[in-house]
Backbone as CSV, one residue per row, in Angstrom:
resi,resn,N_x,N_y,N_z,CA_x,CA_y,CA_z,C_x,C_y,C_z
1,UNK,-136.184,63.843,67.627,-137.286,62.928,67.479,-136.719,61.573,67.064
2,UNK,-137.000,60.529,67.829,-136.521,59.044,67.419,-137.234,58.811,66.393
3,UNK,-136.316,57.319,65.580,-137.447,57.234,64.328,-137.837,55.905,64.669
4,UNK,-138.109,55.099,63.816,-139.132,53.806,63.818,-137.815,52.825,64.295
5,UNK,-137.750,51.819,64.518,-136.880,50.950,64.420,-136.960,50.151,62.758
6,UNK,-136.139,49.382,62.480,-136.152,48.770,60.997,-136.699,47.721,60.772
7,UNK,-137.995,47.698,60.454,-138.702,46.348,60.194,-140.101,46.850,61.015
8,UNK,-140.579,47.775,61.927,-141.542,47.889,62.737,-142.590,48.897,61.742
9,UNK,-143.628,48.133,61.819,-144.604,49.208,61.026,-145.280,50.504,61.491
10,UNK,-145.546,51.436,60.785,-146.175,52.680,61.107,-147.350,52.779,61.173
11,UNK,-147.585,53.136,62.627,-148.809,53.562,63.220,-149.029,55.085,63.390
12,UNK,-150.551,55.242,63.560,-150.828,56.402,63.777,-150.497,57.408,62.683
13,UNK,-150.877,58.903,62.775,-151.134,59.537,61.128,-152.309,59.692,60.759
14,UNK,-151.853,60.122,59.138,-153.248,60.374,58.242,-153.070,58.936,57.546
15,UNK,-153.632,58.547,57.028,-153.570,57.243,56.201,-153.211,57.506,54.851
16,UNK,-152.382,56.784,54.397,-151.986,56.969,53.108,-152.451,57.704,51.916
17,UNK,-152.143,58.434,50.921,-153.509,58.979,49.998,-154.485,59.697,50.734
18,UNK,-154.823,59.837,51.767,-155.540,60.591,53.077,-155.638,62.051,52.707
19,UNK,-156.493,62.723,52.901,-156.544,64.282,52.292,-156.153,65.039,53.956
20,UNK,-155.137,66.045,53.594,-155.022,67.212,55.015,-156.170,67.846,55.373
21,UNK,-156.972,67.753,56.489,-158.275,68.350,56.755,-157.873,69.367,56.851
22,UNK,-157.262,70.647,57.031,-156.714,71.713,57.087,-156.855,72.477,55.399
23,UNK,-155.935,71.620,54.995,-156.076,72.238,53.651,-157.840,71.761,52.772
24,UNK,-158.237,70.746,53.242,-159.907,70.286,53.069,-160.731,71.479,53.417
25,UNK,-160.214,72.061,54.548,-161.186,73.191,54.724,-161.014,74.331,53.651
26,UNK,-159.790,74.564,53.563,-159.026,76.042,52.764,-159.834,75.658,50.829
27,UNK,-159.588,74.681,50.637,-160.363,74.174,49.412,-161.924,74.625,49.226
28,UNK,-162.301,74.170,50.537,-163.436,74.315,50.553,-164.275,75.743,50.798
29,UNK,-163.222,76.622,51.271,-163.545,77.876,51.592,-163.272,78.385,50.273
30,UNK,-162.621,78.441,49.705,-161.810,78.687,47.948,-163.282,78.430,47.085
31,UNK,-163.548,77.468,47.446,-164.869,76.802,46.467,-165.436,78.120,46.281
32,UNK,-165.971,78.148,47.677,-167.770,78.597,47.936,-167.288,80.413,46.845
33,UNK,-165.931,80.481,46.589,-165.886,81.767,45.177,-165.544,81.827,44.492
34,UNK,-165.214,80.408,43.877,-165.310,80.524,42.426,-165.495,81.230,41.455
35,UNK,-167.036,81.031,41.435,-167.701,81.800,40.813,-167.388,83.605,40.517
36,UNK,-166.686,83.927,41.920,-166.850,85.515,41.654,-165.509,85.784,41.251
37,UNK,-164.484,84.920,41.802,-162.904,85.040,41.473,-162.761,84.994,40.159
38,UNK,-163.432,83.929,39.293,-163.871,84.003,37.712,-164.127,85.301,37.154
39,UNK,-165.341,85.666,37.443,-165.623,86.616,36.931,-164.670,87.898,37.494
40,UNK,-164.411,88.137,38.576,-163.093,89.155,38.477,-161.924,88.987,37.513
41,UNK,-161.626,88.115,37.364,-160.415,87.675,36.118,-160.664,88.158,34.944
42,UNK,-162.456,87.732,34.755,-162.919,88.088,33.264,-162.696,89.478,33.410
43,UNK,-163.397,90.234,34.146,-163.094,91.897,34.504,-162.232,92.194,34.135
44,UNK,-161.030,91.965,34.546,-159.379,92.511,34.739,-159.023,92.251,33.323
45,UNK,-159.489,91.021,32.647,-159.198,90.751,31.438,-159.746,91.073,30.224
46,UNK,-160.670,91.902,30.369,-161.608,92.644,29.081,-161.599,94.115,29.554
47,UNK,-161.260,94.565,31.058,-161.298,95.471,30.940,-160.548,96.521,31.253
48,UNK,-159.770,96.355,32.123,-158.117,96.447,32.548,-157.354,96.880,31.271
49,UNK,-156.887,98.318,31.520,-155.695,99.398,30.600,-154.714,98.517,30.581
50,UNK,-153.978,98.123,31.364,-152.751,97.471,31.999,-152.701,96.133,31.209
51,UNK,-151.565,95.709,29.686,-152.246,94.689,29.011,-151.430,93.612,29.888
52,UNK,-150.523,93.696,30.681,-149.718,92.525,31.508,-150.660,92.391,32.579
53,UNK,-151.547,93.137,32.989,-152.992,92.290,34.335,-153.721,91.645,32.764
54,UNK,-154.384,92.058,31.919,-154.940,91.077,31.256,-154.195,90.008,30.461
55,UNK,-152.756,89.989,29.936,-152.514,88.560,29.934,-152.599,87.914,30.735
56,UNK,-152.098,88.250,32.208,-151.863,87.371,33.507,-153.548,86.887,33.715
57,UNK,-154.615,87.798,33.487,-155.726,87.268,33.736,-156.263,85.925,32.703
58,UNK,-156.195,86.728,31.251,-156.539,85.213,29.988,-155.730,84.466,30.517
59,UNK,-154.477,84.158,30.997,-153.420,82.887,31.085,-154.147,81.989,32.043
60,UNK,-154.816,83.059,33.261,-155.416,82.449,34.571,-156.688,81.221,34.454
61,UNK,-157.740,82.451,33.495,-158.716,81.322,32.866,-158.248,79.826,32.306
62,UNK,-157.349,80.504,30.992,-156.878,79.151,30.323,-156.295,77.767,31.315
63,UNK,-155.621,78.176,31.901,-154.797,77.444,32.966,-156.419,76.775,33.810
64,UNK,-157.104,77.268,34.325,-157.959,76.776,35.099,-159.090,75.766,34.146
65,UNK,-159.013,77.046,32.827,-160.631,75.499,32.083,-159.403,74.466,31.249
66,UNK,-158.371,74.666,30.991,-157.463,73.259,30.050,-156.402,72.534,31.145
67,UNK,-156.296,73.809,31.789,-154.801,72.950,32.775,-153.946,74.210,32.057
68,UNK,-152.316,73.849,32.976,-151.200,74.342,32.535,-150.253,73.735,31.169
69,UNK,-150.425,74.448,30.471,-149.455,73.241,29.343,-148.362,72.763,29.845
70,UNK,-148.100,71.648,28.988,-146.899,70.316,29.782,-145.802,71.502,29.176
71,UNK,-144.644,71.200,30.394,-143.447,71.810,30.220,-142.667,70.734,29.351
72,UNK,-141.439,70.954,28.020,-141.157,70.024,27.905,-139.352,70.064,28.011
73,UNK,-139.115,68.642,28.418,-137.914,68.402,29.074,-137.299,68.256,27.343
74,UNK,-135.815,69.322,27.252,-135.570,68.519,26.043,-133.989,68.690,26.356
75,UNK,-133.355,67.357,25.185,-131.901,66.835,26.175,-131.651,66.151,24.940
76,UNK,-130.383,65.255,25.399,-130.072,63.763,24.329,-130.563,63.139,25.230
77,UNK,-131.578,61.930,24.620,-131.636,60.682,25.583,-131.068,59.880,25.639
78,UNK,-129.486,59.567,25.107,-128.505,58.951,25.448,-127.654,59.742,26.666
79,UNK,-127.792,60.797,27.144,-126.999,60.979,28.177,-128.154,61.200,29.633
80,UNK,-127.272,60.962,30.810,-127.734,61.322,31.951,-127.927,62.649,32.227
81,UNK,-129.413,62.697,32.788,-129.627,64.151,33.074,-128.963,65.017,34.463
82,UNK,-128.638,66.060,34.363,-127.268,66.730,35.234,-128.396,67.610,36.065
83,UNK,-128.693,67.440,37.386,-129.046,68.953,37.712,-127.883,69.566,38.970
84,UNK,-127.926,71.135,37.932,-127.028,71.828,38.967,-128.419,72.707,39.521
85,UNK,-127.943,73.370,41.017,-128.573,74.164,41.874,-128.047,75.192,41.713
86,UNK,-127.988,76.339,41.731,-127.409,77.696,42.125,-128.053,78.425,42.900
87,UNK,-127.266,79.139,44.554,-127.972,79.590,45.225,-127.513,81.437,44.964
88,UNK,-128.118,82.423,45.287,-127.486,83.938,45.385,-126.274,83.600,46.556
89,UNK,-125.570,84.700,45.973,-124.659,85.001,47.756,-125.364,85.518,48.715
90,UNK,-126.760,86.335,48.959,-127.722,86.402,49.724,-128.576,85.383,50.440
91,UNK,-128.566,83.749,49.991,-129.161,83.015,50.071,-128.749,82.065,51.461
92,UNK,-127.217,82.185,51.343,-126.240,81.560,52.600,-126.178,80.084,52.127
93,UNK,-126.626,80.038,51.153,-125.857,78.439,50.336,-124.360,78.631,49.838
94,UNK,-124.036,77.864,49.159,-122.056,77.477,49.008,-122.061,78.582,47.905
């Protein structure tokens, strides 16, 4: 696939900030069960033997009515932050 030349502006697309109508639909299909996906969680989570389905369920609620708690980055902030990757030997990386 050729790319743009350098200096020529981009045409055609979604427009910037633009929502994927694809995933607009999948959202929107998600919506319309809310309501019952909720209350299955509550289920699993008050009533569920299994206490790792009901943490995973309370975590689910919490996460959905506060958000996910902030992860926090901790380091010296006098040095540059390093990231290494590591792949498996299964993975077919180095």
């Amino acid at each position: 696939m050729a790319g743009r030349l350098k200096g020529t502006p981009k045409t055609g697309g979604r427009p910037k900030g633009g929502r994927n109508k694809i995933g607009a639909d999948i959202r929107e299909a998600a919506a319309k069960h809310t309501v019952a996906a909720i209350a299955e969680i509550v289920r699993i989570m008050t009533h569920s033997e299994n206490d790792t389905a009901r943490l995973a369920a309370a975590n689910a609620i919490l996460d959905r009515a506060y958000g996910k708690p902030a992860q926090a980055i901790i380091g010296d902030a006098t040095q540059p932050v390093t990231l290494v990757l590591k792949w498996a030997n299964d993975c077919g990386g180095p």
